[in-house]
TORPA-4810 file (N, C-alpha, C, O; in nm, 3 decimals):
<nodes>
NODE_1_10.715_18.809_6.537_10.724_18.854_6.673_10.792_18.744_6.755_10.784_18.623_6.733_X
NODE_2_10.851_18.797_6.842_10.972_18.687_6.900_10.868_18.682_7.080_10.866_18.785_7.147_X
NODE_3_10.806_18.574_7.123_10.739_18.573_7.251_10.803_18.475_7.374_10.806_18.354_7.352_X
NODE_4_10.837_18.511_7.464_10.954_18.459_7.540_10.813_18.397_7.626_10.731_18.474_7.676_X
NODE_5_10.801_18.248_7.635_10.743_18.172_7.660_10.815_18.101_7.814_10.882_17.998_7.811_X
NODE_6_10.788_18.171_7.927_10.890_18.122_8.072_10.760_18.011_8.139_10.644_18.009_8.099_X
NODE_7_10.806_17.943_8.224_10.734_17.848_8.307_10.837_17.797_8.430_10.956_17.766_8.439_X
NODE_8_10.733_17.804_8.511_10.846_17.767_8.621_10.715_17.617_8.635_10.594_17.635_8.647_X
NODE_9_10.772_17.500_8.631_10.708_17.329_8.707_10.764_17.356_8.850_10.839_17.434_8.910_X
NODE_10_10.669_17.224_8.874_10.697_17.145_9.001_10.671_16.977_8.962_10.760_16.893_8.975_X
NODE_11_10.571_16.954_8.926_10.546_16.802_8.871_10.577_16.783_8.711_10.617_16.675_8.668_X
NODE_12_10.550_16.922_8.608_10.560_16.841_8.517_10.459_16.907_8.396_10.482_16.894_8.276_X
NODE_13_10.371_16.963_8.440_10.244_16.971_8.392_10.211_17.122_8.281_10.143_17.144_8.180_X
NODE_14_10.305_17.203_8.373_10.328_17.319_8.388_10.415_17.346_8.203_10.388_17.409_8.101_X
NODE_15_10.524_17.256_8.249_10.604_17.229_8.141_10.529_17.192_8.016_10.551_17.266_7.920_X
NODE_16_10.443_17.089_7.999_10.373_17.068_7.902_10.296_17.164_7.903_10.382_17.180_7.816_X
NODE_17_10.205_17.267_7.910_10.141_17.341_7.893_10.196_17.466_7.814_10.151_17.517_7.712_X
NODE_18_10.332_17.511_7.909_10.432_17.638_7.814_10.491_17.572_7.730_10.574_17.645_7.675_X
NODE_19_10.494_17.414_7.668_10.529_17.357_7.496_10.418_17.372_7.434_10.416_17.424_7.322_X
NODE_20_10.277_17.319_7.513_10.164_17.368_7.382_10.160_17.539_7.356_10.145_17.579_7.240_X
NODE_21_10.174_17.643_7.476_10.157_17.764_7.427_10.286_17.775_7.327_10.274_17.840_7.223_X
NODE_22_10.418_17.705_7.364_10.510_17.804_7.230_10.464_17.729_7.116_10.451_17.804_7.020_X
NODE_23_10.427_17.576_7.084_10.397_17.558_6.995_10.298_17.580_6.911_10.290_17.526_6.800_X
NODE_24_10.171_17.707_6.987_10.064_17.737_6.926_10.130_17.870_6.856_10.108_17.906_6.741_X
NODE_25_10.208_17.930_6.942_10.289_18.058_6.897_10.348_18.014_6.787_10.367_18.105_6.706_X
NODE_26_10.391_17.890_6.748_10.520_17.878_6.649_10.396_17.857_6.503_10.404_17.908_6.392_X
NODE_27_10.320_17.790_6.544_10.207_17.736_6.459_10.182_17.903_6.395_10.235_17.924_6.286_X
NODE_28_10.107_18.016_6.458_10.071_18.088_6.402_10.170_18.170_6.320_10.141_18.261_6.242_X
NODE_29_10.277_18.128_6.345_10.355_18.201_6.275_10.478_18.308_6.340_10.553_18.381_6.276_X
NODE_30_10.471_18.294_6.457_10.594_18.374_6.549_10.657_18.281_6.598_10.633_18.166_6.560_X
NODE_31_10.775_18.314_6.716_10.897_18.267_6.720_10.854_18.269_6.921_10.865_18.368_6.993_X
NODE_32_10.821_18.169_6.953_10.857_18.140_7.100_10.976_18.072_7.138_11.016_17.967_7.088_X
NODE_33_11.042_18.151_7.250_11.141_18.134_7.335_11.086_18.064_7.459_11.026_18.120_7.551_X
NODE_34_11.118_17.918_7.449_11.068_17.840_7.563_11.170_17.813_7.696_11.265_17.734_7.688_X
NODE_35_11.139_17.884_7.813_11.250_17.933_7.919_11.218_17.860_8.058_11.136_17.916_8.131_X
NODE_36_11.251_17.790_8.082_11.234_17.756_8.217_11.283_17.888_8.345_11.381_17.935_8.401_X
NODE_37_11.228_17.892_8.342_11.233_18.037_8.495_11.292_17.945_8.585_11.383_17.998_8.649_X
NODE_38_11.264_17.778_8.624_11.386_17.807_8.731_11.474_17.759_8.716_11.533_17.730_8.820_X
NODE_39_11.532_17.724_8.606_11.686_17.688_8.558_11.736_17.827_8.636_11.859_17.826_8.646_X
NODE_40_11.688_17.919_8.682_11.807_18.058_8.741_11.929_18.098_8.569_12.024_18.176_8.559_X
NODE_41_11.867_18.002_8.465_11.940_18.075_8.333_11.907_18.206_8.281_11.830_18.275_8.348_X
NODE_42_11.963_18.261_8.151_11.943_18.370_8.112_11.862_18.306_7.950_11.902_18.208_7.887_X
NODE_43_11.755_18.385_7.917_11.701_18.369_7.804_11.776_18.470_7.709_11.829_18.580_7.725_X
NODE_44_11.756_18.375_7.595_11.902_18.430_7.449_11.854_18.549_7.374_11.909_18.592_7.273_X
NODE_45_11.750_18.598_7.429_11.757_18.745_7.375_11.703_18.834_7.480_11.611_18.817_7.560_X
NODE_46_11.807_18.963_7.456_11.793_19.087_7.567_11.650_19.053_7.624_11.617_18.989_7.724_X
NODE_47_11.568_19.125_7.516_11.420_19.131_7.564_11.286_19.144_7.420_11.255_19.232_7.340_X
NODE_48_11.237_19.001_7.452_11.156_18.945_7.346_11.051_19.077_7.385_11.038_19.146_7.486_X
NODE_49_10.966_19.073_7.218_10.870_19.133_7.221_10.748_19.139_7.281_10.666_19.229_7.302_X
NODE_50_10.756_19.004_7.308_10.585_18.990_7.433_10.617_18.895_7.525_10.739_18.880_7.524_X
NODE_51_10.561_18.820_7.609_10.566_18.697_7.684_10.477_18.673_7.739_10.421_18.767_7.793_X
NODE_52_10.421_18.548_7.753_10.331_18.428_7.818_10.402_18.386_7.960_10.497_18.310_7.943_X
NODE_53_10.391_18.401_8.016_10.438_18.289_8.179_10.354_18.180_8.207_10.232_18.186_8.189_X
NODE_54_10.402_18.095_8.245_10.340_17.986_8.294_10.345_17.961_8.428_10.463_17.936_8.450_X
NODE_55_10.284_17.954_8.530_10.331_17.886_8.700_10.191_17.845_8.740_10.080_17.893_8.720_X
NODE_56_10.252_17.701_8.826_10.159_17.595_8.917_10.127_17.646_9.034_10.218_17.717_9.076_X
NODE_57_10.040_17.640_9.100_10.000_17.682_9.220_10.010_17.580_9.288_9.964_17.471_9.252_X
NODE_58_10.085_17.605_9.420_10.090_17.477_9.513_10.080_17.531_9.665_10.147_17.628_9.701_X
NODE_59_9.985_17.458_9.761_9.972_17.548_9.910_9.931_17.681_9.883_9.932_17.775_9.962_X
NODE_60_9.893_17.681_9.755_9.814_17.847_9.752_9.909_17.957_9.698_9.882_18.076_9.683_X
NODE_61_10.050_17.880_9.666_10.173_18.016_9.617_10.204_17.953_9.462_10.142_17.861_9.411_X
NODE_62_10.292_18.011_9.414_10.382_17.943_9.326_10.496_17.949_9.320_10.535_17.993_9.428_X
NODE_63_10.585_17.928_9.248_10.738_17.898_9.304_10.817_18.033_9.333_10.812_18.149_9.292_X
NODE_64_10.881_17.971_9.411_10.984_18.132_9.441_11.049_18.143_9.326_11.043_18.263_9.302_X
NODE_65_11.107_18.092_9.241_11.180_18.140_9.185_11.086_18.219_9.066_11.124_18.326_9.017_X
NODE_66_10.934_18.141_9.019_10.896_18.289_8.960_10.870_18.365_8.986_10.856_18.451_8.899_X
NODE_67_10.842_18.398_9.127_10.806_18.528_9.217_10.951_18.593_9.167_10.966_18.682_9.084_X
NODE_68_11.036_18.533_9.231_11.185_18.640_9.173_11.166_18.687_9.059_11.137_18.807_9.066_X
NODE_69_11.169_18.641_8.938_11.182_18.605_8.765_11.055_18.765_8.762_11.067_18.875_8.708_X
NODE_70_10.951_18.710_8.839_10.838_18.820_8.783_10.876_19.018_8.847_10.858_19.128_8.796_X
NODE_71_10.938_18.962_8.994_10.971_19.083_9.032_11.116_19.173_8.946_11.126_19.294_8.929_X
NODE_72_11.208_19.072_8.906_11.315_19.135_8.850_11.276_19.170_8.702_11.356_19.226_8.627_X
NODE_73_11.101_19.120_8.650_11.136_19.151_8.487_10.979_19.229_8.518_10.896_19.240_8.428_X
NODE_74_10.963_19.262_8.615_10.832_19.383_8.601_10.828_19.505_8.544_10.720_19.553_8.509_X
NODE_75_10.927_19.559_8.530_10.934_19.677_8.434_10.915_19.604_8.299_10.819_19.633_8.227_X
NODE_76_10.989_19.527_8.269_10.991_19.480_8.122_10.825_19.459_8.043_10.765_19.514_7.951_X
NODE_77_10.794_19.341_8.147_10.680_19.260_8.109_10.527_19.389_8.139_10.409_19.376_8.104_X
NODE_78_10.580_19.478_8.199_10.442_19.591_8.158_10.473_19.679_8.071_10.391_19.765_8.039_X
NODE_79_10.617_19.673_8.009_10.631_19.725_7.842_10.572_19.693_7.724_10.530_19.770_7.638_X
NODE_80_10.570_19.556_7.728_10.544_19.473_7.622_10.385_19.395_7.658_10.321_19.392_7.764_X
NODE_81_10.365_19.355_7.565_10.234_19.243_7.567_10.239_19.125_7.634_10.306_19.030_7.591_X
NODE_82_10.168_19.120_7.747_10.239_18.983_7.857_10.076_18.946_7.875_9.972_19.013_7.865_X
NODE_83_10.110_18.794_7.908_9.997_18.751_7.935_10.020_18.616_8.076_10.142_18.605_8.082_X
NODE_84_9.984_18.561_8.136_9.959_18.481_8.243_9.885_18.348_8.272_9.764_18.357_8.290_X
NODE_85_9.950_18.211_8.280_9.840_18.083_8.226_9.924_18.050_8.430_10.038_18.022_8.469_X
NODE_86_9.796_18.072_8.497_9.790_18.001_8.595_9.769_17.844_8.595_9.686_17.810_8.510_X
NODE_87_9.808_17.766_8.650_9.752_17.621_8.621_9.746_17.609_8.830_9.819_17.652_8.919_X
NODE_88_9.647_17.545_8.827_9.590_17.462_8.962_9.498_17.400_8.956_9.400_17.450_8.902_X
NODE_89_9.493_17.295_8.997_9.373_17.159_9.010_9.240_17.260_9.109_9.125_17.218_9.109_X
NODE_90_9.268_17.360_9.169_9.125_17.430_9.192_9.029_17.452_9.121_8.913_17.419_9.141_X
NODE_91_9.086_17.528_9.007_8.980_17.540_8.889_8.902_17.484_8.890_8.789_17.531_8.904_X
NODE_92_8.928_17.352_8.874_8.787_17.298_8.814_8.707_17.183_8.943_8.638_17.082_8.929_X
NODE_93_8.752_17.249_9.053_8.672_17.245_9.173_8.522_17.218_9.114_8.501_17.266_9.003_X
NODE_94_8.440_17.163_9.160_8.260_17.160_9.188_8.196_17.248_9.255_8.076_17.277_9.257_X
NODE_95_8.309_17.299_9.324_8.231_17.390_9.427_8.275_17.565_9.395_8.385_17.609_9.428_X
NODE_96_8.197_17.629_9.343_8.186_17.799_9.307_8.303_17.877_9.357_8.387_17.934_9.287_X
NODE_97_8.296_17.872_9.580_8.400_17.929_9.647_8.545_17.846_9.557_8.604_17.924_9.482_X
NODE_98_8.581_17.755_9.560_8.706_17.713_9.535_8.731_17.754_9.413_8.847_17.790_9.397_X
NODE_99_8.660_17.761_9.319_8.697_17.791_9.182_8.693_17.989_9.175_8.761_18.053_9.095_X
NODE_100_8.616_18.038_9.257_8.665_18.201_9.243_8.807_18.191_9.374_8.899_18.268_9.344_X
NODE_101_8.819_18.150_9.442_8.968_18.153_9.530_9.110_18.135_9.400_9.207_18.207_9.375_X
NODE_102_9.068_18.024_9.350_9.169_18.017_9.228_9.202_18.122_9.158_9.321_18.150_9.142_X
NODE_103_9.101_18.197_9.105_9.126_18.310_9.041_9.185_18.376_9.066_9.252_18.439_8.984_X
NODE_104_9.192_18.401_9.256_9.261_18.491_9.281_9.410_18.474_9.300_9.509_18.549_9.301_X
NODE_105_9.389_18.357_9.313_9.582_18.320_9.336_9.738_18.420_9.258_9.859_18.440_9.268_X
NODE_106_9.661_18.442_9.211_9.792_18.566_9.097_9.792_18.710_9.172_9.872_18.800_9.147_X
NODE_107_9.676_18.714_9.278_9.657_18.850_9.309_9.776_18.879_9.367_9.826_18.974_9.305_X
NODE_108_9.870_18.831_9.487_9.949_18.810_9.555_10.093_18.878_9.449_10.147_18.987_9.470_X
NODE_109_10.123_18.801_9.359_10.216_18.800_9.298_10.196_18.923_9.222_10.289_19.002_9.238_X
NODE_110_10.111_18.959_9.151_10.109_19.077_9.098_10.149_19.207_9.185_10.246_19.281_9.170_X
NODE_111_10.035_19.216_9.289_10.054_19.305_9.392_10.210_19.321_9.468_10.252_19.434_9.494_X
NODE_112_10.282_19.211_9.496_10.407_19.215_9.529_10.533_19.270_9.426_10.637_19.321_9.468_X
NODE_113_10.500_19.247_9.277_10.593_19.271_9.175_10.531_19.393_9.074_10.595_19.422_8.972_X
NODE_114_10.432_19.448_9.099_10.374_19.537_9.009_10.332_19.486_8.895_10.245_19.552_8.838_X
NODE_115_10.375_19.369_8.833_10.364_19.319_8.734_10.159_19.357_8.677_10.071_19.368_8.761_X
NODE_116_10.137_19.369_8.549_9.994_19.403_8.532_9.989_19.293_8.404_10.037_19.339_8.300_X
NODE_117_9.929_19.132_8.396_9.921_19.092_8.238_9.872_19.151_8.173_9.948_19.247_8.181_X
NODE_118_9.794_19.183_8.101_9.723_19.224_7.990_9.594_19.036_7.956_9.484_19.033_7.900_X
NODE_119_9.641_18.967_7.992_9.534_18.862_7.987_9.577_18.753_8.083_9.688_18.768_8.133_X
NODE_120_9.512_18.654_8.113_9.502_18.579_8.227_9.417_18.434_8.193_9.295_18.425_8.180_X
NODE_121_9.464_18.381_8.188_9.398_18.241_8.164_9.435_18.148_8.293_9.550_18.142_8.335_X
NODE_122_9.331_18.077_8.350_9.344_17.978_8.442_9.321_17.854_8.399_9.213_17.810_8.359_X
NODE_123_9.478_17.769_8.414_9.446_17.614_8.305_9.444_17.506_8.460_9.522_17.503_8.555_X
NODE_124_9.329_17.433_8.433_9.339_17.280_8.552_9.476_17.207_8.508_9.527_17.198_8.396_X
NODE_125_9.521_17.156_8.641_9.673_17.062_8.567_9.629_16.954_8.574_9.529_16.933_8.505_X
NODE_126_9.683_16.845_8.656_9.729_16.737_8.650_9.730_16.668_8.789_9.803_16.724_8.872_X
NODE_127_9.647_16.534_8.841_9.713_16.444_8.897_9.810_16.368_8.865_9.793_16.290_8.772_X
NODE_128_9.926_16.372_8.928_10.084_16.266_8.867_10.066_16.125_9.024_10.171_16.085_9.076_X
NODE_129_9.975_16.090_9.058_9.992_15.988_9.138_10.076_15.894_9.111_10.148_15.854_9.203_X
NODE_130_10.084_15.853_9.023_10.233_15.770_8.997_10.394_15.848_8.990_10.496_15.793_8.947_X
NODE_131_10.385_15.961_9.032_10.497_16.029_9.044_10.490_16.048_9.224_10.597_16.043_9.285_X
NODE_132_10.368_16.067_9.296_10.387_16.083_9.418_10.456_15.986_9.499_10.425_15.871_9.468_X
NODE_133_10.552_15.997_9.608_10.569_15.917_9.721_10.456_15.853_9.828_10.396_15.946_9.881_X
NODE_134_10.431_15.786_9.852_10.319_15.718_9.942_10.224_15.826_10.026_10.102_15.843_10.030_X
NODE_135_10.313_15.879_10.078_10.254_15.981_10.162_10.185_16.124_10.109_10.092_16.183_10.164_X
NODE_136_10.259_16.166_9.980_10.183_16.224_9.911_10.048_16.154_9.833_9.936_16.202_9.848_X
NODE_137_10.067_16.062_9.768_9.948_16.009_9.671_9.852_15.975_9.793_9.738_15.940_9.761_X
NODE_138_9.884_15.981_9.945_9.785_15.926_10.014_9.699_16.063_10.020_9.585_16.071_9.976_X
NODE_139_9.755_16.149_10.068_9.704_16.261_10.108_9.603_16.339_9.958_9.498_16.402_9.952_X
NODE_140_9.707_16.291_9.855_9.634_16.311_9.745_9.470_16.274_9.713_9.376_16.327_9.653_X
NODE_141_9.490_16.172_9.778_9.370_16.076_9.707_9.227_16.154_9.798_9.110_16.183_9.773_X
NODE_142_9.325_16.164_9.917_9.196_16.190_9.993_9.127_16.339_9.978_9.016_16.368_10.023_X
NODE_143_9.203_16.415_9.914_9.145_16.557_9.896_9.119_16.535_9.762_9.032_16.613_9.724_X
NODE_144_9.170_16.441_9.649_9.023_16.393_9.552_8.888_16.359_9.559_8.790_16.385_9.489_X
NODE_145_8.911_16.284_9.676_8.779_16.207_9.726_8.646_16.359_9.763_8.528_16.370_9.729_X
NODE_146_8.718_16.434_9.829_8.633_16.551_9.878_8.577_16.596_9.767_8.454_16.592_9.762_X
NODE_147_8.662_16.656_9.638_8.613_16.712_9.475_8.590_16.634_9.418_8.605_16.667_9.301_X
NODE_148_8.548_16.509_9.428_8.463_16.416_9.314_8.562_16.394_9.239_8.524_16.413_9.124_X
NODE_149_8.718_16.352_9.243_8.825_16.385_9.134_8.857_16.204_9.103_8.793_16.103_9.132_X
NODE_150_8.947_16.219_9.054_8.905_16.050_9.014_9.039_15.994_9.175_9.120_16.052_9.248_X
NODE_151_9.006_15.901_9.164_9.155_15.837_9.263_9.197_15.707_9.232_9.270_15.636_9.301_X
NODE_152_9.161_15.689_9.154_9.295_15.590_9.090_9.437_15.632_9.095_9.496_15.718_9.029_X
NODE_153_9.487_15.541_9.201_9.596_15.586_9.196_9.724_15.521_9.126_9.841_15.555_9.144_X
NODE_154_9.675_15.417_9.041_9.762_15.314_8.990_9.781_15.411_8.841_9.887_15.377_8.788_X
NODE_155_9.736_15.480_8.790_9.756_15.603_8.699_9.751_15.751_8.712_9.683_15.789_8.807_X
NODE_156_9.813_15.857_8.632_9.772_15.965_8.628_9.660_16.052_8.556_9.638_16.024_8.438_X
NODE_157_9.588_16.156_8.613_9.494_16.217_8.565_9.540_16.361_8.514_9.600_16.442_8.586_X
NODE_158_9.503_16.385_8.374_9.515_16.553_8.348_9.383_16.594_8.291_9.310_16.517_8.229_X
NODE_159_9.361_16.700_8.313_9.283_16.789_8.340_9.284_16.897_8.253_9.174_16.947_8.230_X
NODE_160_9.407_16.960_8.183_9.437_17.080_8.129_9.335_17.066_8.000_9.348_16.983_7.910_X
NODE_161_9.246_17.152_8.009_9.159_17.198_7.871_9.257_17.288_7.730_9.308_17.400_7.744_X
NODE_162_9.263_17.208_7.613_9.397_17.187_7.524_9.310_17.322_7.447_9.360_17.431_7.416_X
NODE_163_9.188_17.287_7.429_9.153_17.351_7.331_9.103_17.524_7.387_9.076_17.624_7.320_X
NODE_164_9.104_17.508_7.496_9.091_17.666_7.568_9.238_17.707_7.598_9.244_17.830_7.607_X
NODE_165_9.339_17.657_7.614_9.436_17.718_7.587_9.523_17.756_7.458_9.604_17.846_7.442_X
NODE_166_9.471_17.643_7.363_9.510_17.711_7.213_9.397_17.867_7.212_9.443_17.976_7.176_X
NODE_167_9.288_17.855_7.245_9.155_17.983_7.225_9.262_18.097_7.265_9.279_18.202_7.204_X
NODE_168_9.343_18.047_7.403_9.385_18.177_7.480_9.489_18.237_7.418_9.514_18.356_7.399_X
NODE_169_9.547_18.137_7.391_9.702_18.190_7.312_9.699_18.267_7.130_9.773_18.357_7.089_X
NODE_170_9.610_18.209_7.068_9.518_18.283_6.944_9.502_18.426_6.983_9.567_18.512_6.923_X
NODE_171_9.381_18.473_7.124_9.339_18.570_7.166_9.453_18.638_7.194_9.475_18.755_7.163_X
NODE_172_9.526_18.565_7.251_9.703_18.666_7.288_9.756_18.705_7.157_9.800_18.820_7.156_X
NODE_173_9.760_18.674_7.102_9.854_18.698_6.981_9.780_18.790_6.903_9.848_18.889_6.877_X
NODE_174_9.638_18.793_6.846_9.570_18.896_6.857_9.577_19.042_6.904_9.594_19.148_6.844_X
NODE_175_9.556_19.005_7.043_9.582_19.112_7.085_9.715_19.165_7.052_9.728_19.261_6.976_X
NODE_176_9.829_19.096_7.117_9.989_19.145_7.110_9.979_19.221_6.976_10.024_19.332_7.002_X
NODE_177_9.940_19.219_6.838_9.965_19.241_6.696_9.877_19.360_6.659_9.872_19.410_6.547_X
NODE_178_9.814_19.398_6.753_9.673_19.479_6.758_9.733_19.596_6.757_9.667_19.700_6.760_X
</nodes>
């Protein structure tokens, strides 16, 4: 099965996450197409048999350009077996409200593009404080400080649970073959 594996980044994180899903895909034995959604490129086949998306949540949206990517391939992606790996540092909030708000973050995008996954996984990303500019890592630190998150800012923190997203991508493939 050929699974067109798209991700749209912003820091970084995003990206590593849609290499562990194609490489869990490649592991089991199918063929992931790893696509950056916002290169604005074309992926090398018409239309793969299933797909995974990947997008970061940032200010509560995610990037325009996968909002585009999802609205122009919504017919497609409710043909086939599609599935959805949100990533946002909400998740794994301490606090109940913040971690069901997260959940909902896809509602938006779906509702705007018709798009329907078939599964949904929400992955925690990444502090890149050594990638921020001053003014970001400041602002950073301090809305760590609120979630108990670490703030060291002389390194970066990730967060992404490896082994619940291999679980998810197993369960996808599963299903997709079902």
């Amino acid at each position: 099965m050929i699974i067109l594996v798209g991700y749209a980044t912003v820091e970084g994180q995003t990206r590593k996450i849609a290499e562990a899903v194609a490489s869990a895909v490649e592991a089991a034995g199918d063929r992931a197409l790893l696509f950056d959604i916002s290169s604005g490129g074309e992926y090398a086949v018409a239309h793969p048999e299933a797909a995974i998306l990947c997008a970061p949540v940032h200010a509560a949206r995610y990037p325009a350009a996968f909002a585009r990517f999802v609205r122009q391939e919504a017919a497609w992606l409710n043909a086939v077996p599609s599935a959805f790996v949100s990533v946002s540092l909400l998740i794994r909030s301490e606090f109940e409200e913040e971690r069901e708000e997260a959940t909902h973050f896809p509602d938006h995008v779906f509702e705007e593009s018709g798009w329907k996954p078939g599964m949904i996984h929400h992955a925690a990303g990444a502090l890149r404080y050594t990638e921020y500019d001053f003014f970001k890592r400041w602002i950073i630190r301090r809305m760590a400080e609120h979630e108990n998150a670490p703030t060291d800012v002389s390194r970066d923190h990730e967060f992404t649970d490896w082994k619940a997203l291999s679980a998810f991508v197993a369960g996808f493939l599963a299903s997709a073959k079902a």
